[in-house]
C-alpha positions as CSV (number, residue, x, y, z in Angstrom):
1,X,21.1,-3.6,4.9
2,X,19.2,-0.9,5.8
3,X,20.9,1.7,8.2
4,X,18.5,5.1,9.7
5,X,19.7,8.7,10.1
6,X,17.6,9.4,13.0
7,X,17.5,6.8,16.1
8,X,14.4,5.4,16.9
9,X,14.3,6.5,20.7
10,X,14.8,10.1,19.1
11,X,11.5,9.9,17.8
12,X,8.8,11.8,20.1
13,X,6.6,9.2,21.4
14,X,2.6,9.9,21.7
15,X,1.2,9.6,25.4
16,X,-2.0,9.2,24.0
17,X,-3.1,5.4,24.4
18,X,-4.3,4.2,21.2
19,X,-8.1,2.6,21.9
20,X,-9.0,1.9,18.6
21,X,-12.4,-0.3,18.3
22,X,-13.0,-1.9,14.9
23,X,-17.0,-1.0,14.0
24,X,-18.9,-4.1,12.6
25,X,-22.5,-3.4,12.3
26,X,-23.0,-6.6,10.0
27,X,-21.5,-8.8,12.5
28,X,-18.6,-9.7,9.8
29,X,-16.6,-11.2,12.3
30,X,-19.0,-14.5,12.0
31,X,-18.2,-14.7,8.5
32,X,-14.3,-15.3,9.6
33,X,-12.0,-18.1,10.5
34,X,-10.5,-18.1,14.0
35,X,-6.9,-17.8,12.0
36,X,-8.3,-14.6,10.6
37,X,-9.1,-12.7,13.9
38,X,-5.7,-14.2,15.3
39,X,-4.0,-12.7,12.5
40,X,-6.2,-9.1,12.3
41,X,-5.2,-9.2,16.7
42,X,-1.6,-9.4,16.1
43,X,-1.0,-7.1,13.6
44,X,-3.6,-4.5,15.5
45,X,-1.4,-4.9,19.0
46,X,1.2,-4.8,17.0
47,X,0.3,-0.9,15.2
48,X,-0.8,0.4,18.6
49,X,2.5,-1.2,19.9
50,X,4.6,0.0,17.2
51,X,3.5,2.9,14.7
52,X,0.5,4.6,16.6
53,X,3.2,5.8,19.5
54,X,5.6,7.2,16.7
55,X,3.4,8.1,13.9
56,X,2.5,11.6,13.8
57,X,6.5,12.7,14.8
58,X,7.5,10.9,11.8
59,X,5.2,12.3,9.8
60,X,5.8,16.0,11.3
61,X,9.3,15.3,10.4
62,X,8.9,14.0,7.2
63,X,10.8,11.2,8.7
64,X,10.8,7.4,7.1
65,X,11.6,5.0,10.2
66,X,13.6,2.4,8.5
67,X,14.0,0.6,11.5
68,X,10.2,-1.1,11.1
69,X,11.0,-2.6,8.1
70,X,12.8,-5.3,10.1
71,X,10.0,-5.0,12.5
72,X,7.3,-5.7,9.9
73,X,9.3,-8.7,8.5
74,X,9.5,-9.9,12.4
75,X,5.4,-9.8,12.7
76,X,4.9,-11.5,9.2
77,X,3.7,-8.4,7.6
78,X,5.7,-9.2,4.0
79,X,4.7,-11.8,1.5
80,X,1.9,-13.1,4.3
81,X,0.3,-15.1,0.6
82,X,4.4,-16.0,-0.2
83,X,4.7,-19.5,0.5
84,X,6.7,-20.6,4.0
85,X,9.2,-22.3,2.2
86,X,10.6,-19.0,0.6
87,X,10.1,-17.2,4.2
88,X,6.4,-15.9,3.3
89,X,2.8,-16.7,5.6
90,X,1.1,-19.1,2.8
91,X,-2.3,-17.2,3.9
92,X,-5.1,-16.5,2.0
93,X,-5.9,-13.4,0.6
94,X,-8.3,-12.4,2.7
95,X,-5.6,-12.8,5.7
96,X,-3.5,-10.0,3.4
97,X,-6.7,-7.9,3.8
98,X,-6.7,-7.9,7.1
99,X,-2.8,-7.1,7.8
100,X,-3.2,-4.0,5.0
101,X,-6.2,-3.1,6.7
102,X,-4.6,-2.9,9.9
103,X,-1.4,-1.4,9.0
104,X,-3.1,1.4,7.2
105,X,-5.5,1.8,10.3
106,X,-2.3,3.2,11.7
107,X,-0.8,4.7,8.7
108,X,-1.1,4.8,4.8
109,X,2.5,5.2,4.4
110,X,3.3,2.3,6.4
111,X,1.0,0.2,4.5
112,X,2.1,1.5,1.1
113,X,6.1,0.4,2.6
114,X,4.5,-3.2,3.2
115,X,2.3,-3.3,0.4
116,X,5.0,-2.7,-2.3
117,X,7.3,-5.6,-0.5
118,X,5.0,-7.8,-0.6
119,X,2.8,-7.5,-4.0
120,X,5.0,-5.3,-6.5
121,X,8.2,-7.4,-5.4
122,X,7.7,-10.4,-3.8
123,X,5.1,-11.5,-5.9
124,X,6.7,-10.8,-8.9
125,X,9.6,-12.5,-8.4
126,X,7.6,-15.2,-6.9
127,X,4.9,-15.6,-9.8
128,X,7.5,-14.8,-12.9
129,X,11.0,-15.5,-11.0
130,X,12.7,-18.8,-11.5
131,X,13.7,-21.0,-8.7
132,X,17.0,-19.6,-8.2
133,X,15.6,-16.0,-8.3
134,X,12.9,-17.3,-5.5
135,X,15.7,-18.8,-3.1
136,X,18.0,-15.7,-3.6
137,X,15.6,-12.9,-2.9
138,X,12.3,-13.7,-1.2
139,X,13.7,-15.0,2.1
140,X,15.6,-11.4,2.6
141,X,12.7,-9.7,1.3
142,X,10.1,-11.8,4.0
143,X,12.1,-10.7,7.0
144,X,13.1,-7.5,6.3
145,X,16.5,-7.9,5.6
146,X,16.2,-6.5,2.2
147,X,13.6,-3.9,0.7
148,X,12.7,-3.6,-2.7
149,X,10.7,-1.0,-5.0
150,X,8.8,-1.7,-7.9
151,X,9.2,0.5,-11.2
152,X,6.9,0.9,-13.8
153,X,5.7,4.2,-13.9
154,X,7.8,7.3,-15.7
155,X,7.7,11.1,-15.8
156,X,5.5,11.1,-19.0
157,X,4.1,7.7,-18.8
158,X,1.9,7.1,-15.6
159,X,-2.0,6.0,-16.4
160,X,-0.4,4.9,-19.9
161,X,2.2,2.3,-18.9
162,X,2.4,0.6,-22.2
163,X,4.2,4.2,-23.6
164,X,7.0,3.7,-21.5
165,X,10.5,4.6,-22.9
166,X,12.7,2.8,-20.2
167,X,14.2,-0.3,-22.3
168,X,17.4,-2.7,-22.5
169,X,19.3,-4.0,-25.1
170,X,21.5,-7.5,-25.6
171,X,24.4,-7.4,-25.2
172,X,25.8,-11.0,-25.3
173,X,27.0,-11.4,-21.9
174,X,24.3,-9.3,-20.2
175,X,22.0,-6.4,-21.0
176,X,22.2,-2.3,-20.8
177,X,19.2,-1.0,-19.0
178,X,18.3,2.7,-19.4
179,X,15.6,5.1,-18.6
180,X,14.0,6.4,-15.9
181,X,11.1,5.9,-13.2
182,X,9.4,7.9,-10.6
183,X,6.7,8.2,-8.1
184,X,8.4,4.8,-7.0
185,X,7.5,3.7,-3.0
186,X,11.1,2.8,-1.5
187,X,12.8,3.1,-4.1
188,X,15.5,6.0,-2.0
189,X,16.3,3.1,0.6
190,X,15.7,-0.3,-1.6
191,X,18.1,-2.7,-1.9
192,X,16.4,-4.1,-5.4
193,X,14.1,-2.6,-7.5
194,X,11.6,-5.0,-10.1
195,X,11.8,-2.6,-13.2
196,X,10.0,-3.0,-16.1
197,X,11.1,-2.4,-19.4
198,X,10.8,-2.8,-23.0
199,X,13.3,-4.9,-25.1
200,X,14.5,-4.0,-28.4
201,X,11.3,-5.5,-30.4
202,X,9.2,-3.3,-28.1
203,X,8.2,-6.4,-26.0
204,X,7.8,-5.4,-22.1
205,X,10.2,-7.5,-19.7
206,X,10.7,-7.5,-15.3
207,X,14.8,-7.2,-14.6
208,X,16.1,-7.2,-11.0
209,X,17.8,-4.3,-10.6
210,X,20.3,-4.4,-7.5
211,X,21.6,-1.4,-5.6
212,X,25.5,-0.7,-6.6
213,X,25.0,-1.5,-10.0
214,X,27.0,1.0,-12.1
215,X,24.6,3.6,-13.0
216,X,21.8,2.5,-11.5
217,X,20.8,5.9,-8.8
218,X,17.8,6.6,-6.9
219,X,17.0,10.0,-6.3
220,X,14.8,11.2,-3.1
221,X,11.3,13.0,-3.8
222,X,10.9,15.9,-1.4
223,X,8.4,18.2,0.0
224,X,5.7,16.2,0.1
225,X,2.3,16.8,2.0
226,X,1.2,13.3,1.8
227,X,2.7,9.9,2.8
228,X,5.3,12.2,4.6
229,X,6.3,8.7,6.7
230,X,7.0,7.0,3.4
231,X,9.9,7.4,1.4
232,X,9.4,8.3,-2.6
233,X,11.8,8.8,-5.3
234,X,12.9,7.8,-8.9
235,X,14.6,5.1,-10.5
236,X,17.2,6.5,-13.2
237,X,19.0,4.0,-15.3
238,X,22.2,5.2,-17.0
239,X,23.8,2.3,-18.8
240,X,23.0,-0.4,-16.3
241,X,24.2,-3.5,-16.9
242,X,21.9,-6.1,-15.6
243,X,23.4,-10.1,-15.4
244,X,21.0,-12.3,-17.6
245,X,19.9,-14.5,-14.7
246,X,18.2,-10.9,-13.2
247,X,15.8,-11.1,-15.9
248,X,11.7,-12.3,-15.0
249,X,11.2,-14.8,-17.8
250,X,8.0,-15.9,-16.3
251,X,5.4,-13.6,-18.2
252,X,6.2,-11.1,-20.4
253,X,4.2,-7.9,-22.1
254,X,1.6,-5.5,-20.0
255,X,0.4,-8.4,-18.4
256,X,2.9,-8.9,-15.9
257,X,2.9,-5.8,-14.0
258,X,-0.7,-5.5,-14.5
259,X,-0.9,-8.8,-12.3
260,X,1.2,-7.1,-9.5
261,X,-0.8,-4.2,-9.7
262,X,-4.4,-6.6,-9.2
263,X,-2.6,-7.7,-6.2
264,X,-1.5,-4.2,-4.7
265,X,-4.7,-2.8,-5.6
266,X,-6.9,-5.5,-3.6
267,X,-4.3,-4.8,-0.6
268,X,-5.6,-0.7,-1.3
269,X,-8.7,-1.3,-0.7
270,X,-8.9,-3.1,2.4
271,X,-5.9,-0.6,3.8
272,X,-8.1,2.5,2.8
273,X,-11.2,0.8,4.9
274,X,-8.9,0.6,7.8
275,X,-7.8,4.2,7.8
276,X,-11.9,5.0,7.3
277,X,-12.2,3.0,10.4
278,X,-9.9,4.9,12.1
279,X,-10.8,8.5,11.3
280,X,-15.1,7.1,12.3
281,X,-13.8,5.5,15.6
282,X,-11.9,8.7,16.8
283,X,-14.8,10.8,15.8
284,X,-17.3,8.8,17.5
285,X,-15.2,9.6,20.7
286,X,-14.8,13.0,19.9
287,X,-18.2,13.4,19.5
288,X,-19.2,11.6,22.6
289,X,-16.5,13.6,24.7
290,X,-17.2,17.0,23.4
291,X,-19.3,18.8,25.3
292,X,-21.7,22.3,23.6
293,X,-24.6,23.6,24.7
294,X,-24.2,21.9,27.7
295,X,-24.7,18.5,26.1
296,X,-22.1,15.9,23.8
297,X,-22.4,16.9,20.9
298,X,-23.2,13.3,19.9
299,X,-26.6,14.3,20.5
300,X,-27.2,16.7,18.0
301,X,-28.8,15.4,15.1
302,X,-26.1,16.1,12.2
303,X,-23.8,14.2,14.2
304,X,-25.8,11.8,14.6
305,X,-25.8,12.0,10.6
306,X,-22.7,11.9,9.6
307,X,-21.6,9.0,12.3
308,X,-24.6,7.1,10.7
309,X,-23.6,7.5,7.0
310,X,-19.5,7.1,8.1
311,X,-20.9,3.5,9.4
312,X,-23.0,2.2,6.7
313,X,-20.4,3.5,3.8
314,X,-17.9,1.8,5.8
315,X,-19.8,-1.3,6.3
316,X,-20.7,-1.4,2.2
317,X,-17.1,-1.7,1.9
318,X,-15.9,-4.3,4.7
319,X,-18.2,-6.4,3.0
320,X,-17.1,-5.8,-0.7
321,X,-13.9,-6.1,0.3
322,X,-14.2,-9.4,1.8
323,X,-16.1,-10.6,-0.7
324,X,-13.4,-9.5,-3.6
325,X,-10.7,-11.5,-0.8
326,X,-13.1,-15.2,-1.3
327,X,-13.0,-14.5,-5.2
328,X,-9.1,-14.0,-4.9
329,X,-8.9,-16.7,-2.8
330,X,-10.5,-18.9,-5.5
331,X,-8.8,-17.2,-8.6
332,X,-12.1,-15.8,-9.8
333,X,-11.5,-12.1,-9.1
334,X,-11.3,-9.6,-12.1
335,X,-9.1,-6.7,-12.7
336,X,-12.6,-4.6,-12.7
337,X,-14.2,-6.4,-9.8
338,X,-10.5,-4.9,-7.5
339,X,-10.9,-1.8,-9.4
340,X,-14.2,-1.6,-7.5
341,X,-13.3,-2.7,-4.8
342,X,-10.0,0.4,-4.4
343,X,-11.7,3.1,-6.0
344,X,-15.1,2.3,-3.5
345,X,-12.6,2.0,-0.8
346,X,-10.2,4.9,-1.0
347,X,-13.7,7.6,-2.3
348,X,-15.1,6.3,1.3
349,X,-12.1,6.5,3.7
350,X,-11.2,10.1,2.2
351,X,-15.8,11.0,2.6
352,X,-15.4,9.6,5.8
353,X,-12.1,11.4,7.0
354,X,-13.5,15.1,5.8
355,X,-16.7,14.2,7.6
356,X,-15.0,13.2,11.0
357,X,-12.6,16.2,10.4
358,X,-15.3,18.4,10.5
359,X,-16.7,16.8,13.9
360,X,-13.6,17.0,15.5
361,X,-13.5,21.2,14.8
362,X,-10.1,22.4,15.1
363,X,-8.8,19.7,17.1
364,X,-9.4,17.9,13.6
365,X,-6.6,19.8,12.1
366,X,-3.7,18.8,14.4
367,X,-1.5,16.0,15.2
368,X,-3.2,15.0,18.1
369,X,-5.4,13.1,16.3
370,X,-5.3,11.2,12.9
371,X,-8.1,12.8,10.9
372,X,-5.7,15.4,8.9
373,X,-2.5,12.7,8.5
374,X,-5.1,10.5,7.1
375,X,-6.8,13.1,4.7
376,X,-3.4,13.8,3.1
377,X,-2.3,10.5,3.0
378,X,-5.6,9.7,0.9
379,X,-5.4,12.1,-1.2
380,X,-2.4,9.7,-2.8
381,X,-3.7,7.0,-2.5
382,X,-6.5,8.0,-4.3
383,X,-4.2,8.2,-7.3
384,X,-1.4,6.1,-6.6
385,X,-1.8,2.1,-8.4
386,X,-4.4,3.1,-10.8
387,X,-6.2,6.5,-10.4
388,X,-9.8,7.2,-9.2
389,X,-10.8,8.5,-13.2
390,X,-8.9,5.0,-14.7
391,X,-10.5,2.8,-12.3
392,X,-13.8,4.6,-13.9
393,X,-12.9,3.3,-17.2
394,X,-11.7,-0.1,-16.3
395,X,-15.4,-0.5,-15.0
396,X,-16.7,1.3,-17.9
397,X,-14.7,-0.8,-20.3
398,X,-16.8,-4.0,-18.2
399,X,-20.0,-3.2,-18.6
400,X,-19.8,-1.7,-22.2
401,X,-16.9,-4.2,-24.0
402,X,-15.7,-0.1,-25.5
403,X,-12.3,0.7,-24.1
404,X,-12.3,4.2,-23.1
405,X,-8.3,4.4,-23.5
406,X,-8.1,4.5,-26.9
């Protein structure tokens, strides 16, 4: 169970209501099932309920409020593409859009929390688990009762998985896990972590790796400027022995966490829109409130400019996105076609979060509104699940059949 070092009510609640309007010049909306916009309207009340009011303190703080992890499993935020008979939503993909979009709306930490739950565990476990492993995790994980990590990448091995070092060995009875991961979401508060590792013919395997287990530590990453309300540390394994029945024998080799990755990446993309959407929004206030030269300066012409190029970049990608989330929906979409779709996403939110930085002036550079939290919080993102230079090459290595990695 998860237990917080700071109270919730100790937090410093904003006074500032949260009026965020979604933009959809395209009319996208039409192209939406009623269930959708239910689902988009209750997790947005449920971000201006819940994170918007708290958001910048925890982030001023360097804070991680473990007490919305429970939250988020309340509102359906984990596993929402899990099916309800293992405490998932059995939505459609382009439902998880929509809750990642909104989450990260109010905060890219937040999202990254929900987005590792529900595509770098639950899925895992779902997709490669076996039944028992499904019964005994997924329902914990849905509502919040439990929190997971997912590790894969290590200290020297991070846009080159497939050199990783972490590995187990047989032992008869159960096998010895050791290594080490880091730059792993969670992992300081998680209760399990989905490690992968190499076995002793080099072949790459998922364990479930419980907290308690002898030798198993998680170490807390500090002094961070970005994702300051998320919590980041390692994974160190030191002679960890792991039961048999924790191992994934679904799919083994690259493959596997490749899959998870497809998933987490598609939820990237349609968070980073949302935080986009945020940071135009608030500027187009700012710009209408602000008053120079005796006028708003919404009037001047390079305002004018920027809001206009903020809106049509932003509409490009609500429309990839939603596009990528039918091909999911079908099992059509590619590993390059989500590669698109999170490097498009995360190059326009942090465009679009300099520009309305720069509209808001100074004001842009403090707490009071969300410009600067999201600029940092980008700037991760950006590299986090695949980084902006790899997801280059995975669309170079489409169009050209020549791997670049090699």
């Amino acid at each position: 169970m998860l237990t917080d070092t700071l109270d919730e009510v100790q937090l410093m609640r904003s006074q500032k209501t949260d009026a965020f309007e979604s933009p959809d010049f395209a009319l996208i909306d039409e192209l939406l099932t009623e269930e959708h916009k239910l689902i988009r309207q209750s997790i947005r009340d449920f971000v201006k309920r819940e994170i918007s009011p708290i958001i910048e303190d925890c982030c001023q703080k360097a804070y991680f409020p473990e007490f919305m992890v429970a939250k988020f499993g309340e509102v359906g935020a984990f596993g929402p593409t899990i099916p309800q008979e293992y405490g998932g939503g059995g939505l459609d993909y382009i439902s998880y859009g929509l809750i990642m979009q909104e989450i990260e709306r109010g905060d890219s930490g937040m999202r990254s929390t929900v987005s590792v739950q529900s595509s770098l565990v639950m899925y895992p476990i779902y997709k490669f688990g076996n039944e028992a492993q499904r019964r005994k995790y997924l329902p914990g994980l849905a509502s919040g009762e439990l929190l997971g990590c997912f590790g894969l990448t290590e200290p020297d091995f991070g846009s080159n998985p497939s050199g990783m070092v972490t590995n187990f060995k047989d032992m008869g009875d159960h096998y010895l896990l050791n290594g080490a991961k880091m730059w792993i979401s969670n992992s300081p508060k998680a209760d399990i972590a989905v490690v992968w590792a190499k076995n002793e013919e080099g072949r790459i395997h998922g364990l479930i790796v419980e907290r308690g287990m002898e030798g198993f530590s998680t170490p807390e990453t500090h002094n961070k400027w970005s994702l300051r309300a998320s919590v980041t540390g390692e994974l160190v394994f030191d002679n960890v022995r792991v039961p048999k029945e924790n191992l994934l024998t679904g799919k083994t080799g690259l493959g596997a966490p490749m899959m998870c990755l497809d998933s987490a990446r598609f939820g990237i993309a349609w968070g980073a829109m949302g935080a986009a959407m945020d940071c135009y929004d608030s500027a187009r206030r700012y710009a209408a409130e602000r008053i120079q030269f005796d006028k708003p300066i919404a009037s001047f012409q390079l305002i004018q400019k920027k809001l206009a190029e903020m809106l049509t970049e932003i509409t490009k990608g609500q429309l990839l996105n939603l596009r990528i989330g039918q091909l999911m929906n079908e099992g059509r979409a590619t590993t390059a076609m989500i590669s698109m779709a999170k490097r498009n996403a995360v190059e326009t939110a942090l465009n679009v979060a300099r520009e309305a930085r720069q509209i808001h002036g100074g004001m842009g550079i403090t707490g009071e509104y969300s410009i600067m939290r999201h600029m940092m919080n980008l700037e991760s993102v950006l590299t986090y699940e695949g980084t902006h230079d790899i997801h280059l090459l995975i669309l170079g290595n489409h169009i050209t059949g020549i791997s670049a990695f090699k």
